[in-house]
N, CA, C and O atoms as CSV, one atom per row, in Angstrom:
chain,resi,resn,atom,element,x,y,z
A,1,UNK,N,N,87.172,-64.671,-2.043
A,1,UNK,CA,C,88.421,-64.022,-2.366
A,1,UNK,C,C,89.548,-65.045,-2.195
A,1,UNK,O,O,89.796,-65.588,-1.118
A,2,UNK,N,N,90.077,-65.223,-3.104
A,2,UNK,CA,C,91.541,-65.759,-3.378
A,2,UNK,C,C,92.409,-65.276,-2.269
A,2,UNK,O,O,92.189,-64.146,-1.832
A,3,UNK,N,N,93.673,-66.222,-1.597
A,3,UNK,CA,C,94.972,-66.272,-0.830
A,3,UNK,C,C,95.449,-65.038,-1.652
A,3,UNK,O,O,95.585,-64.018,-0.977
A,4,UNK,N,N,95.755,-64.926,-3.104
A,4,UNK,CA,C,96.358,-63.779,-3.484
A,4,UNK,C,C,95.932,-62.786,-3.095
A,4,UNK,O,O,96.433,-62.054,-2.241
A,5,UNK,N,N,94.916,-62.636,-3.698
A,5,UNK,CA,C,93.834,-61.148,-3.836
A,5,UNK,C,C,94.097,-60.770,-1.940
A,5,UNK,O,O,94.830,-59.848,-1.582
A,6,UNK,N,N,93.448,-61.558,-1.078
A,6,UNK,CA,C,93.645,-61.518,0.294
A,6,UNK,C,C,94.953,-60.929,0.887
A,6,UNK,O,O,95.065,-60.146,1.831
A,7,UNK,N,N,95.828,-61.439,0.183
A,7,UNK,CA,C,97.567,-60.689,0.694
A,7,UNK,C,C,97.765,-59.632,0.089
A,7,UNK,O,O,98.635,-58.915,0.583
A,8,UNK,N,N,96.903,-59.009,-1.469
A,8,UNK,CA,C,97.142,-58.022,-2.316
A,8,UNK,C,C,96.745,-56.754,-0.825
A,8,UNK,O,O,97.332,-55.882,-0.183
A,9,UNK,N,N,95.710,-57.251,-0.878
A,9,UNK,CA,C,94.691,-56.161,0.369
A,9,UNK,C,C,95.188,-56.158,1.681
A,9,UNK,O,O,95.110,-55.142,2.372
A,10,UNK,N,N,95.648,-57.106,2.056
A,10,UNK,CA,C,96.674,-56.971,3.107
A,10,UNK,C,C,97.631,-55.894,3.114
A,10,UNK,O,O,97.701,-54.955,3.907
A,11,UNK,N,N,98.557,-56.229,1.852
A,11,UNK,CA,C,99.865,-55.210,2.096
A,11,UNK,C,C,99.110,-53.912,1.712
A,11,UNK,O,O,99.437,-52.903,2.337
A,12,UNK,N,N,98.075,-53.794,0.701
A,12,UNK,CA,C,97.491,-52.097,0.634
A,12,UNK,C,C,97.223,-51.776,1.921
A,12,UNK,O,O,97.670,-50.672,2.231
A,13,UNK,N,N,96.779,-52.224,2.583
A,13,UNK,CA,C,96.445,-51.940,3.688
A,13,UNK,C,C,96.916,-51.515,4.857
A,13,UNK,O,O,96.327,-50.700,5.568
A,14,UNK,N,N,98.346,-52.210,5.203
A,14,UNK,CA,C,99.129,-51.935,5.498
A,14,UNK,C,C,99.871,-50.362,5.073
A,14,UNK,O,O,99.990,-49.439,5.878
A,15,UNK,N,N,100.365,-50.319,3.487
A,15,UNK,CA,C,100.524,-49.437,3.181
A,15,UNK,C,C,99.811,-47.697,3.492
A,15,UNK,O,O,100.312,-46.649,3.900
A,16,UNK,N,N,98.830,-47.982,3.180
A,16,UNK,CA,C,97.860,-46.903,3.681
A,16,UNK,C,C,98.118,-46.252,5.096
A,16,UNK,O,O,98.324,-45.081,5.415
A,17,UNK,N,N,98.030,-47.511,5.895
A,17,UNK,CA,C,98.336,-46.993,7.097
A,17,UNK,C,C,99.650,-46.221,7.274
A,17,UNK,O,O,99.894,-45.231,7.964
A,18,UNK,N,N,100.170,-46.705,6.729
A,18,UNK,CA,C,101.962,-45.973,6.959
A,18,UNK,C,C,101.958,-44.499,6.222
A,18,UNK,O,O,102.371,-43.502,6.814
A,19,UNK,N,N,101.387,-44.449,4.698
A,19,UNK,CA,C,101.629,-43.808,4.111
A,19,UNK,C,C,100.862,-42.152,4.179
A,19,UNK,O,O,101.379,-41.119,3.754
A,20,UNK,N,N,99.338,-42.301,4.921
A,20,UNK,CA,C,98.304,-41.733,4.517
A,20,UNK,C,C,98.019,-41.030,6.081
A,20,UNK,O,O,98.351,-41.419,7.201
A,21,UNK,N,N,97.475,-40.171,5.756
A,21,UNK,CA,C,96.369,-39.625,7.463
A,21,UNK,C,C,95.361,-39.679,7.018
A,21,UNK,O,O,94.964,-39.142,5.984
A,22,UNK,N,N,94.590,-40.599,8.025
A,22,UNK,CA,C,93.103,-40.563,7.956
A,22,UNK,C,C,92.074,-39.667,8.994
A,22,UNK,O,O,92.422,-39.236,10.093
A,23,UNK,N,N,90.574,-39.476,8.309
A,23,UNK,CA,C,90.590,-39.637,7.308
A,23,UNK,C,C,91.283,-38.401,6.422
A,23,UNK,O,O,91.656,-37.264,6.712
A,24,UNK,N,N,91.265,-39.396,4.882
A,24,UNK,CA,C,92.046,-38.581,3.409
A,24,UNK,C,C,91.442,-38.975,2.404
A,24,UNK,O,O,90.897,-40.074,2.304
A,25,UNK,N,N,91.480,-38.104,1.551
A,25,UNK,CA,C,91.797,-38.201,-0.038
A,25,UNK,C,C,91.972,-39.392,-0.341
A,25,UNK,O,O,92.835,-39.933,0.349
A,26,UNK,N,N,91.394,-40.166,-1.267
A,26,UNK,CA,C,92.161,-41.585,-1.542
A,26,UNK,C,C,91.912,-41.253,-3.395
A,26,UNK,O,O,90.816,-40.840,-3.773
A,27,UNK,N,N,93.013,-41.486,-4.363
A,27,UNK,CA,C,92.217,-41.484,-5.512
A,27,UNK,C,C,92.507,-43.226,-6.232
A,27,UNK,O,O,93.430,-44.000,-6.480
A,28,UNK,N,N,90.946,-43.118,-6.325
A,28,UNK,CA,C,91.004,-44.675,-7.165
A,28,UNK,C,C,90.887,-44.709,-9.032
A,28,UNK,O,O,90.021,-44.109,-9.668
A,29,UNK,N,N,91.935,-45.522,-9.604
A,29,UNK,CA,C,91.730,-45.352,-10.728
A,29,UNK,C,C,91.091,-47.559,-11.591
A,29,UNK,O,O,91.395,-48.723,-11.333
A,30,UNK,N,N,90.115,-46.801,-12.624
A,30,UNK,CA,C,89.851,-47.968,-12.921
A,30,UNK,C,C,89.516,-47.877,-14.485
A,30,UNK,O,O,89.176,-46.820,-15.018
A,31,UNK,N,N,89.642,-49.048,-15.137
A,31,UNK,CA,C,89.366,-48.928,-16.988
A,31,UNK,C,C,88.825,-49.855,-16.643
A,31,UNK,O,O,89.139,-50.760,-15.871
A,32,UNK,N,N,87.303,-49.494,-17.670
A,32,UNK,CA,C,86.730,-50.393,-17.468
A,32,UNK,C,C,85.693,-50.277,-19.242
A,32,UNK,O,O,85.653,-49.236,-19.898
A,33,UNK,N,N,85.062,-51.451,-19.619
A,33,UNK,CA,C,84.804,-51.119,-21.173
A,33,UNK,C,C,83.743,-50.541,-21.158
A,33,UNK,O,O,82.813,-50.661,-20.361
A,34,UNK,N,N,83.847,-49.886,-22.049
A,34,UNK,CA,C,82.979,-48.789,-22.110
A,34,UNK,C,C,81.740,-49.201,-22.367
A,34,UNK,O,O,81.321,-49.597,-23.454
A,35,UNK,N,N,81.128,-49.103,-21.323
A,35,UNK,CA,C,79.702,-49.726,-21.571
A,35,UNK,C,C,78.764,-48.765,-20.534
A,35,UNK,O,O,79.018,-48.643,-19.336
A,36,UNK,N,N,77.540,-48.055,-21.282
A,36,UNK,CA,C,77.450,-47.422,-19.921
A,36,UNK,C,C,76.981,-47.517,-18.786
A,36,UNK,O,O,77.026,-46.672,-17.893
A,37,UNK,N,N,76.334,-48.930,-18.759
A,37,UNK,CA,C,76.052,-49.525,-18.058
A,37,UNK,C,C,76.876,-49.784,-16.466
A,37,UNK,O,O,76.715,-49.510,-15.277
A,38,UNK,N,N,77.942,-50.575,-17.469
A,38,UNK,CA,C,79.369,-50.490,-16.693
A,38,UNK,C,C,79.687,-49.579,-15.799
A,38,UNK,O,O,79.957,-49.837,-14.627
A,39,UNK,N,N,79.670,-48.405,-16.329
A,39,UNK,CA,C,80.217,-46.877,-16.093
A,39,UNK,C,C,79.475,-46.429,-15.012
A,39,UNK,O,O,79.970,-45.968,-13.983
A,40,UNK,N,N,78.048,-46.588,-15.282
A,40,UNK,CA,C,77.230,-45.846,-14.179
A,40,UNK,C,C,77.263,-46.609,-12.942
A,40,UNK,O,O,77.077,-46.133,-11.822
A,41,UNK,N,N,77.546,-47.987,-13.255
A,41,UNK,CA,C,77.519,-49.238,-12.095
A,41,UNK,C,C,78.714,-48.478,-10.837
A,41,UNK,O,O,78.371,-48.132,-9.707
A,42,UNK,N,N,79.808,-48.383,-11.277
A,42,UNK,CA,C,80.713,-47.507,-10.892
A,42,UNK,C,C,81.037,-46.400,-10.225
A,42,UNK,O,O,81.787,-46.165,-9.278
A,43,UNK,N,N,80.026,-45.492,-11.185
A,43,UNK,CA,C,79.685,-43.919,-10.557
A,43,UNK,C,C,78.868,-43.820,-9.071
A,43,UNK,O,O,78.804,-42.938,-8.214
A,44,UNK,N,N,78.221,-45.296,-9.216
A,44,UNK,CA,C,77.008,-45.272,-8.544
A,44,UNK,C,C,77.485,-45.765,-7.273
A,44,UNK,O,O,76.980,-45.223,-6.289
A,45,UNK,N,N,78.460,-46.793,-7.038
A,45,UNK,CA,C,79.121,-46.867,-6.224
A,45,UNK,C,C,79.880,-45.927,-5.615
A,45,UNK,O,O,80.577,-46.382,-4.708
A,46,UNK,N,N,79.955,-44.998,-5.775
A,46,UNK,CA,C,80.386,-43.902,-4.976
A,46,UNK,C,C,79.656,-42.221,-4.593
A,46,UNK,O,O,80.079,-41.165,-4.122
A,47,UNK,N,N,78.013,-42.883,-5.247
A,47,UNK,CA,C,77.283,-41.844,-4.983
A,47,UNK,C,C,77.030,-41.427,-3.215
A,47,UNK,O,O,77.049,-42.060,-2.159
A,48,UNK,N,N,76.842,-40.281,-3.543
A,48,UNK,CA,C,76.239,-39.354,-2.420
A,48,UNK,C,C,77.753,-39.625,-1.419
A,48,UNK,O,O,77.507,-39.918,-0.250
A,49,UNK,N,N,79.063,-39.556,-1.752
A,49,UNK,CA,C,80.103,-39.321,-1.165
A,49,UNK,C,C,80.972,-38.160,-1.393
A,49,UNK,O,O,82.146,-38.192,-1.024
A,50,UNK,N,N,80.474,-37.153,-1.970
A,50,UNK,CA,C,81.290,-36.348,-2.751
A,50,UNK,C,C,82.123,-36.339,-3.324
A,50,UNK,O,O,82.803,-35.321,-3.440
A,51,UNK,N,N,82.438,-37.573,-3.971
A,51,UNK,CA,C,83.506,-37.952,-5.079
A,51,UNK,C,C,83.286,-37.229,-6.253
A,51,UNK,O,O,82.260,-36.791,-6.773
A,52,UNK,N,N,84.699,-37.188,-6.619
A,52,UNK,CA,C,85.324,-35.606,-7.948
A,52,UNK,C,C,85.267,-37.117,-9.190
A,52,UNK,O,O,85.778,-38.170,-8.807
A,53,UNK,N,N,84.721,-37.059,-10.383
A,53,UNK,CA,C,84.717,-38.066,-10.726
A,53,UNK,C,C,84.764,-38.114,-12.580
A,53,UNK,O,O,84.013,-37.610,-13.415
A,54,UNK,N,N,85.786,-38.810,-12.687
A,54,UNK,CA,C,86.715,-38.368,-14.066
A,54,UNK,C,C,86.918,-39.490,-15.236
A,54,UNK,O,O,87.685,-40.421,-14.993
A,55,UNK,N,N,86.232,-39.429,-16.540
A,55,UNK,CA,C,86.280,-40.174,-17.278
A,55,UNK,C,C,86.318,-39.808,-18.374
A,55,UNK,O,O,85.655,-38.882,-18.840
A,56,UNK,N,N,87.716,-41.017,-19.387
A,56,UNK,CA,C,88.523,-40.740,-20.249
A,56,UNK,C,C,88.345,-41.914,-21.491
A,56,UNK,O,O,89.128,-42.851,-21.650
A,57,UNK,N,N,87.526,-41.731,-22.059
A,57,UNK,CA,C,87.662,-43.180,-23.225
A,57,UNK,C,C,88.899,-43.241,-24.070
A,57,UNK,O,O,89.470,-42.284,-24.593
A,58,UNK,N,N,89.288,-44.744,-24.137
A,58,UNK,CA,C,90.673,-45.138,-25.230
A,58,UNK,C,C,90.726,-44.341,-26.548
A,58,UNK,O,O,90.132,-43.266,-26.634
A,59,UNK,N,N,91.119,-44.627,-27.123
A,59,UNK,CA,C,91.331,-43.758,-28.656
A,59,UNK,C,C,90.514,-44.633,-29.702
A,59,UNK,O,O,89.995,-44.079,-30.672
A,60,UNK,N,N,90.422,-45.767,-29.536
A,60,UNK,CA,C,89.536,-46.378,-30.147
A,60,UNK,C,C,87.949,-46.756,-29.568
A,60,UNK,O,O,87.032,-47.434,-30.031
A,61,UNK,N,N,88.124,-45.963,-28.326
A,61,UNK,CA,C,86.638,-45.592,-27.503
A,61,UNK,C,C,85.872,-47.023,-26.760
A,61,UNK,O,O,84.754,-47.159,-26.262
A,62,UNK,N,N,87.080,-48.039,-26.948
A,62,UNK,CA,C,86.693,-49.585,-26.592
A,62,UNK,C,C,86.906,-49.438,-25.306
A,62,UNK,O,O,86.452,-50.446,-24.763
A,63,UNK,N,N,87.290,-48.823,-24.632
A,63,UNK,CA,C,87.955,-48.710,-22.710
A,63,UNK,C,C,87.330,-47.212,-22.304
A,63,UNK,O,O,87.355,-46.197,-23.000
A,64,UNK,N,N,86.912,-47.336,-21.323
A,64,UNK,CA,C,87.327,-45.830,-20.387
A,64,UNK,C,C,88.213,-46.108,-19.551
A,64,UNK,O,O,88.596,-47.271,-19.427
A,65,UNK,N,N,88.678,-45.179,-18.869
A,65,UNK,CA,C,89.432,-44.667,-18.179
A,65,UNK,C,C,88.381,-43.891,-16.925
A,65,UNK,O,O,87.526,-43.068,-17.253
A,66,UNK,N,N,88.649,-44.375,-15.244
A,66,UNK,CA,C,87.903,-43.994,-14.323
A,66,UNK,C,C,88.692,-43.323,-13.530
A,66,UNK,O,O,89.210,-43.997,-12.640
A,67,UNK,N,N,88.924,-42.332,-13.560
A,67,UNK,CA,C,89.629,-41.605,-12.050
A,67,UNK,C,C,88.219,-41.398,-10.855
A,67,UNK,O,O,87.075,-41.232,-11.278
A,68,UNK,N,N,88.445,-41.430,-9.798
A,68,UNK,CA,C,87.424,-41.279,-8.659
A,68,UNK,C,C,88.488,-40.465,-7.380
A,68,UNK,O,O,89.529,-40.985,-6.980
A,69,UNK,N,N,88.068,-39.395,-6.984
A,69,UNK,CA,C,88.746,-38.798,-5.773
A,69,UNK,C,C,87.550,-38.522,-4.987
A,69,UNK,O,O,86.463,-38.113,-5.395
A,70,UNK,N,N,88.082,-38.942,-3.235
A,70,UNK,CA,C,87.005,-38.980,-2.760
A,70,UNK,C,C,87.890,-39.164,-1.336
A,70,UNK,O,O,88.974,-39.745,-1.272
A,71,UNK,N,N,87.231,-38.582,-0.297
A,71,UNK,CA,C,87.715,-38.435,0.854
A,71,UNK,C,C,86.660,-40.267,1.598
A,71,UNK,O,O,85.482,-40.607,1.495
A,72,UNK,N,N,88.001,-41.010,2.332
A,72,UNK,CA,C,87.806,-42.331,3.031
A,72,UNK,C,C,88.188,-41.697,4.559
A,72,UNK,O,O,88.931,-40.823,5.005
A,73,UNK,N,N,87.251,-42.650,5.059
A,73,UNK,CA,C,87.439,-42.889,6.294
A,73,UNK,C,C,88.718,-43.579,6.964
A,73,UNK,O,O,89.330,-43.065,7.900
A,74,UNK,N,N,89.022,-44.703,6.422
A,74,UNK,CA,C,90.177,-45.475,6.870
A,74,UNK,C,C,90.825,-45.995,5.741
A,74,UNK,O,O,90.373,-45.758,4.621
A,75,UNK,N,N,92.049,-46.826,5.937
A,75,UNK,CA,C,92.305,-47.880,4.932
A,75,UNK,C,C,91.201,-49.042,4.953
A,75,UNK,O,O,91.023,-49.396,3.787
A,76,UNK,N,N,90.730,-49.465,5.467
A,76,UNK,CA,C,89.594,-50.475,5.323
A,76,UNK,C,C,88.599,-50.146,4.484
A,76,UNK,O,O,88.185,-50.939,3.639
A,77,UNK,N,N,87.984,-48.589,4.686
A,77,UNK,CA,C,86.980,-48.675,4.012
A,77,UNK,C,C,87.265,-48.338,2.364
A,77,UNK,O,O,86.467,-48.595,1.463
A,78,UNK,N,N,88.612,-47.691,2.195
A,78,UNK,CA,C,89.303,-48.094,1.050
A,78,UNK,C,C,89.176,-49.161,0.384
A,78,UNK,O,O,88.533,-49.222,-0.664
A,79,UNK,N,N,89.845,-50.239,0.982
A,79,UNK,CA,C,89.602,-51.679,0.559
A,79,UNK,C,C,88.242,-52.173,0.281
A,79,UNK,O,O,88.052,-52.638,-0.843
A,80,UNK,N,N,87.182,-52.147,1.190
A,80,UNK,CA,C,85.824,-52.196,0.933
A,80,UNK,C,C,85.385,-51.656,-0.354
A,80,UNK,O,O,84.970,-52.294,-1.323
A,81,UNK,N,N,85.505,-50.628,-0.253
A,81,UNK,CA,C,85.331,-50.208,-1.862
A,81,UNK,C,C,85.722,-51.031,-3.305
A,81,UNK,O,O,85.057,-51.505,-4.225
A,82,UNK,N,N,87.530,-50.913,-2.908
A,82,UNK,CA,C,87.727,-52.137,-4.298
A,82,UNK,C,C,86.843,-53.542,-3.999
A,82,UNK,O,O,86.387,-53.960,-5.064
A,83,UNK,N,N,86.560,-54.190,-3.118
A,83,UNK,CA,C,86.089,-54.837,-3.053
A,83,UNK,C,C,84.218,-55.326,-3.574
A,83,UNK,O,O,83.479,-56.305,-3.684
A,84,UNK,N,N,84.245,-53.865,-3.743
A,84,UNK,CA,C,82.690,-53.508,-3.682
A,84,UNK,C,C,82.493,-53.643,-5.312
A,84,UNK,O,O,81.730,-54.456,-5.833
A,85,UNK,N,N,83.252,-52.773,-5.969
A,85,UNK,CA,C,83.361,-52.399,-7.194
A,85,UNK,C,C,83.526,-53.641,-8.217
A,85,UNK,O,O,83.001,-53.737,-9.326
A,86,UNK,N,N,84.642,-54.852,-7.380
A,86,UNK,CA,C,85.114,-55.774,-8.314
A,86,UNK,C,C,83.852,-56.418,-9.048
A,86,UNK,O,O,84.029,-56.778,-10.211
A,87,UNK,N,N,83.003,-56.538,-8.659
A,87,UNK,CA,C,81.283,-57.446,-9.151
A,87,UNK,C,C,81.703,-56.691,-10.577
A,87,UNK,O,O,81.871,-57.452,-11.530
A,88,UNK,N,N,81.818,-55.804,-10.724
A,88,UNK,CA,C,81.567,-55.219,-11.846
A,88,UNK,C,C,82.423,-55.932,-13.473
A,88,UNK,O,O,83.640,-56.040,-13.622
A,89,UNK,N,N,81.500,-56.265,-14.351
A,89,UNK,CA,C,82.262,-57.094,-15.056
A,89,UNK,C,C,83.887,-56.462,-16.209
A,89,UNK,O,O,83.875,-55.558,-17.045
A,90,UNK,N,N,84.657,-57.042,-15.939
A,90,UNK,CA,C,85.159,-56.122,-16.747
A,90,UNK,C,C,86.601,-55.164,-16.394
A,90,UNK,O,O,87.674,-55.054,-16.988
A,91,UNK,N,N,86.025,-54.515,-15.066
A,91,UNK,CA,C,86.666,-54.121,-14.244
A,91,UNK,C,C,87.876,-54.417,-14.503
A,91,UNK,O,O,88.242,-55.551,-14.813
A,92,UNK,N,N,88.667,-53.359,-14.394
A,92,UNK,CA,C,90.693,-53.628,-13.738
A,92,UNK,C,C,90.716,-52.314,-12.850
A,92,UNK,O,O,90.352,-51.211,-13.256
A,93,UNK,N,N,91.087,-52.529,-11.869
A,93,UNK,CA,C,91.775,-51.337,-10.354
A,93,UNK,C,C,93.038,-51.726,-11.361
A,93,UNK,O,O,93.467,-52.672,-12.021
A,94,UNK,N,N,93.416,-49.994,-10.939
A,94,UNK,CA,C,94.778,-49.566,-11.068
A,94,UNK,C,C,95.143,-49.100,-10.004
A,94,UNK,O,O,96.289,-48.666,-9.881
C-alpha cells in the first residue's frame, strides 16, 4: 500500500470513529465491470455476514453498480474490507 492510499485509510478511519457507533451499519458502494466473475468475487467477500446486497448495471450494461449494507464491527474492520476487496480487478470504492 502506497503513503497515499495509507493516509486515505487513516483519515477514514479516523472519521468513522467520530462519526459512527460501533458496532454499525456501514454501507459500502463499488462499480465495478460487469463481469460476473468480478461481481461474485465481491458478493463473496461479504458472504455469510448478512449483508443486504444491491446491484445496478450502467445503461450501456459496461459497469455495475455495488451497494453492500452490512453491520461492522469497528472502523478497522471496515477498512479491512476495502482493503480486502481492492485485489479485485477493476474495482473503484466509492
Amino acid at each position: 500500500m502506497n503513503k497515499k492510499t495509507e493516509e486515505f485509510y487513516g483519515r477514514l478511519k479516523e472519521e468513522l470513529h467520530n462519526t459512527s457507533e460501533w458496532p454499525g451499519e456501514y454501507l459500502y458502494k463499488f462499480i465495478v465491470p460487469t463481469d460476473p466473475k468480478k461481481i461474485e468475487a465481491l458478493e463473496n467477500a461479504f458472504d455469510n455476514m448478512g449483508a443486504v446486497i444491491k446491484t445496478k448495471k450502467s445503461k450501456n450494461a459496461k459497469y455495475t453498480a455495488i451497494s453492500i449494507n452490512v453491520t461492522m464491527e469497528n472502523p478497522e474492520t471496515v477498512i479491512e474490507k476495502y482493503i480486502d476487496v481492492s485485489t479485485i480487478e477493476g474495482i473503484i470504492s466509492l
